[in-house]
N, C-alpha and C positions, 0 to 999 in steps of 0.2 A: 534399233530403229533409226534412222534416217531421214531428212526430208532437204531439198534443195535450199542452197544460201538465198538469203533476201537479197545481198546485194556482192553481185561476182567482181570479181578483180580480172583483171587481162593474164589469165594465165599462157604459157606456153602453150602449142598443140600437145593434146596427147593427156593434159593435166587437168582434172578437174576438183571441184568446189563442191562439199554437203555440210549441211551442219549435222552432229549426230548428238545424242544423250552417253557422258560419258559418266561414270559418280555422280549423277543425277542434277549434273551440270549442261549444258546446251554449250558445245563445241565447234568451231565452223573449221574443218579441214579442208587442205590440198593434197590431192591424192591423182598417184599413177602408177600404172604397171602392175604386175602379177608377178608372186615370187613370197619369199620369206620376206617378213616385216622389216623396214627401215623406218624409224622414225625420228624427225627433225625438230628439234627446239633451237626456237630463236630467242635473243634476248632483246637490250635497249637501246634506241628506240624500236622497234621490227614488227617484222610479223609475218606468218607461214611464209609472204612471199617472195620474201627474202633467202629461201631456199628455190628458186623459182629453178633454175639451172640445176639443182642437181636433183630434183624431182623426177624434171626429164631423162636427164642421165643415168639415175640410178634405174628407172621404170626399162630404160634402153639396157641396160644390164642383167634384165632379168627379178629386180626385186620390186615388192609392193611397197610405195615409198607415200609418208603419209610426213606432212608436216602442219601439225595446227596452233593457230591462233592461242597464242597463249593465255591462260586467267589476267585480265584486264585490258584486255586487247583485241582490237579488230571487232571480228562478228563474234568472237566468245563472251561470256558471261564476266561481269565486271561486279564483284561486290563491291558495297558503298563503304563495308568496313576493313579501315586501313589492316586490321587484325587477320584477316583470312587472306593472307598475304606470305605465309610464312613459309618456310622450307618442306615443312610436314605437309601442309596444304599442296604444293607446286610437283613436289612428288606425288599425293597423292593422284594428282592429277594427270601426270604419265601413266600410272598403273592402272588407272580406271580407262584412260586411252585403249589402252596395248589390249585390256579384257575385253574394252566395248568392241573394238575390232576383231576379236576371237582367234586373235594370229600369234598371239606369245610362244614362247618369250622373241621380244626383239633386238635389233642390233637400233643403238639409241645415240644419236649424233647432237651433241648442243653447242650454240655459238653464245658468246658472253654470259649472258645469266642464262642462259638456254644451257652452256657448260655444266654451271653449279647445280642446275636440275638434274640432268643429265649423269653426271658422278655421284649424287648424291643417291639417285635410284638406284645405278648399280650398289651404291655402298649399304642401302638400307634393303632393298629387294633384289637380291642379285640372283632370283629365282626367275624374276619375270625378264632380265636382260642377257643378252648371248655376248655383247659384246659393247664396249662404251668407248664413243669420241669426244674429245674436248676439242674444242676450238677457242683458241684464244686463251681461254683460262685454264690453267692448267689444274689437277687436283693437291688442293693443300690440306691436309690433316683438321680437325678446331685447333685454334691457336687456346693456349692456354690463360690469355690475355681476352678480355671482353673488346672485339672490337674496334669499336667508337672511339670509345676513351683511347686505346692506341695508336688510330690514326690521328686524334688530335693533338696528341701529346708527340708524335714522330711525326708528323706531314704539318700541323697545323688545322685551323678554323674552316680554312679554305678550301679544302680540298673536297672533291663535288659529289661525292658519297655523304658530309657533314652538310652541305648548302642543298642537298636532297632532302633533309630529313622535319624542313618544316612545311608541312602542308600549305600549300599554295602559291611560296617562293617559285618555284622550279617553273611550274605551273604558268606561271603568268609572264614569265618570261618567254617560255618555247612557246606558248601558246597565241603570245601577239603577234608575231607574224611567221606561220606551221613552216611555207616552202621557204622562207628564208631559213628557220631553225636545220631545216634539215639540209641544206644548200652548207650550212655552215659548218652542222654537225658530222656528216655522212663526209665531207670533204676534207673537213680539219683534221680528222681523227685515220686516216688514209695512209696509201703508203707515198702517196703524190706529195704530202703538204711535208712542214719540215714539223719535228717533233717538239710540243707543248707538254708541258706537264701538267695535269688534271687539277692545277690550283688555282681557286677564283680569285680576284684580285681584290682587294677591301676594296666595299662598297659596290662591285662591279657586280656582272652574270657571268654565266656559264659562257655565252657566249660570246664574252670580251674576250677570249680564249684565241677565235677560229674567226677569222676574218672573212666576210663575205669575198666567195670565190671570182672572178673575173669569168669563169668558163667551169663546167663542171670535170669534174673527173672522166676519163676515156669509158673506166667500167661501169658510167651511171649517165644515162639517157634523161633527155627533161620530161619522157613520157614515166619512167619507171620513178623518175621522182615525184611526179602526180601522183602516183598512187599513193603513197606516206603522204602526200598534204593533204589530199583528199579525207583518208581513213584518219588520219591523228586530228585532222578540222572536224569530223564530227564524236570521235571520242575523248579528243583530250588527251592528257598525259600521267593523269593519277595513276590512272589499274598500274604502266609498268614502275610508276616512283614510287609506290607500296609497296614492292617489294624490298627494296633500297630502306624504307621506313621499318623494316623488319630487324634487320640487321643484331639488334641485341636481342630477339627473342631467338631467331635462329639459334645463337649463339646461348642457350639457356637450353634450347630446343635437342639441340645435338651432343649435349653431354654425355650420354650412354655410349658415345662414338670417338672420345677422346684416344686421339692417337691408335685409329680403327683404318684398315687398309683397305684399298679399290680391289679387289680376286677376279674379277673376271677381267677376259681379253680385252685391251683399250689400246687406242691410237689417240695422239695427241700433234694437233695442227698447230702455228701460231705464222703469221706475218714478222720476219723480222724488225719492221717497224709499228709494229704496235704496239700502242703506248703502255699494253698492262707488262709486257716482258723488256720492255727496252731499256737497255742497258745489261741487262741480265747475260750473264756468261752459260753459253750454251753448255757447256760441260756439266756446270756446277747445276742448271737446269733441269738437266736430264737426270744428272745423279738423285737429287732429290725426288723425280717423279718415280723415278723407280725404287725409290725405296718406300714409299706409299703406294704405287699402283705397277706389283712384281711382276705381273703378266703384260707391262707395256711392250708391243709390239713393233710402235715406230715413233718417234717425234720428229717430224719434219717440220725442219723452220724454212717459212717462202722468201726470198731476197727482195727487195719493195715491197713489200706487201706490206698495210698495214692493219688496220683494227677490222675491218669488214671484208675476211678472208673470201668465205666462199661466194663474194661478189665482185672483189676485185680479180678475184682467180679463178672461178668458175671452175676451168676445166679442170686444174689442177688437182680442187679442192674434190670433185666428183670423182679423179680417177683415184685418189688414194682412199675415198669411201667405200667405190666399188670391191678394191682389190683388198682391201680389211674386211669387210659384209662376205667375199666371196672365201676368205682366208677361214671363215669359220663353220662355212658350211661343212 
């Protein structure tokens, strides 16, 4: 069952807006085209409609391309408790997706924490998925190490996974002023800007990091950045820092999966300059993805490109989706 969003976003022609009951959740998706199921998870900060471009594309392709608001986010359902936040939860909520659609199993695309969901349903239900892309984050095994404690102890205090993790720091930062945060965020973290390292400065914020841009990036319009000041001015920024807030449960969570490999078909995207791989040696890269996820297909790294793949690159990013979705038919 279905019924139309209270409050629509300018999508593309061709792409429309419902919210549906997914695991007995209230889900607001963007949906287009007919065909075997594609489905889009976004990560932080985002939302469906940041797959806005390969919606269209993928629907032009011949598939039913469905990308929803994720748990804490947009028009979806936002618990109050930091706990229902967890990897078991975020999965489940793909699975209850792909069923409430009645189109399984699908081919399942995620971009940043949209990735970790994404690999992680292939790795836990790889009944309900035909085929799995990462973007940006590539699939890493559980580390045998809790975490936290080892980014603290190898990065430091600073670093913005650790300045996530106290409720209402983050918060009140990005929150005092939305289209600057995302002016600074969406731009610094690019393949435009030059590369920062994810460390907060004592006593600073996140976004002493990324300096307010002069002019925005070519692949981000001042109408498409309305949209994110808009939807994050009246939701706020908790729903996606809870998940961030998880981090040691996840990791308590996924034990039964230590050193557990990705079996289905996957392709794996990243921006050369994006700041989760940079620096990183493509060889040694790939070697490692392939030896957790054996049926990798492709890893294609973009030249400029940085953290917000399939929006600085659109086309790119949509024709290498198509031609993995259609490789498995």
């Amino acid at each position: 069952m279905s019924e139309p969003s209270g409050s629509g976003l300018p999508l593309p022609d061709g792409v429309s807006q419902r919210t549906l009951r997914a695991g007995g959740r209230s889900v607001r998706i963007a949906e287009a085209g007919q065909g075997p199921l594609v489905v889009l998870l976004h990560g932080f900060p985002e939302l469906a409609y940041s797959w806005r471009h390969q919606l269209a594309g993928l629907a032009a392709a011949g598939f039913h391309a469905v990308a929803p608001d994720m748990r804490g986010y947009g028009g979806s359902d936002s618990p109050e408790d930091a706990a229902r936040y967890t990897i078991h939860h975020l999965v489940g909520d793909a699975v209850a997706l792909i069923d409430a659609l009645g189109e399984g199993p699908a081919v399942l695309a995620g971009h940043d924490w949209g990735s970790q969901v994404a690999w992680h349903t292939a790795l836990m239900r790889p009944d309900r998925v035909r085929g799995v892309a990462g973007l940006s984050i590539p699939y890493r095994p559980r580390s045998p190490l809790n975490p936290l404690p080892a980014i603290r102890r190898g990065i430091g205090a600073g670093h913005y996974m650790l300045y996530f993790q106290t409720p209402g720091v983050a918060e009140a930062e990005l929150e005092r002023d939305v289209a600057a945060s995302f002016r600074r965020l969406l731009n610094g973290t690019s393949g435009s800007a030059p590369y920062r390292a994810p460390v907060v400065p004592d006593g600073g914020g996140l976004l002493d990091l990324y300096p307010e841009p002069a002019v925005l990036p070519g692949w981000l319009s001042e109408d498409e950045l309305s949209v994110y000041t808009a939807e994050f001015t009246r939701t706020g920024f908790t729903g996606g820092l809870n998940w961030y807030r998880n981090l040691d449960a996840n990791w308590d969570l996924t034990a039964p999966y230590q050193k557990a490999a990705v079996q289905v078909p996957a392709l794996y995207l990243a921006g050369e300059e994006d700041f989760v791989i940079k620096g990183a040696d493509p060889a040694r890269l790939e070697s490692e993805l392939r030896q957790w996820v054996p049926d990798l297909r492709e890893m294609l790294l973009l030249p400029g490109c940085g953290h917000w793949i399939q929006q600085e690159r659109p086309e790119e990013v949509t024709a290498a989706l198509v031609a993995f979705a259609r490789s498995l038919s």
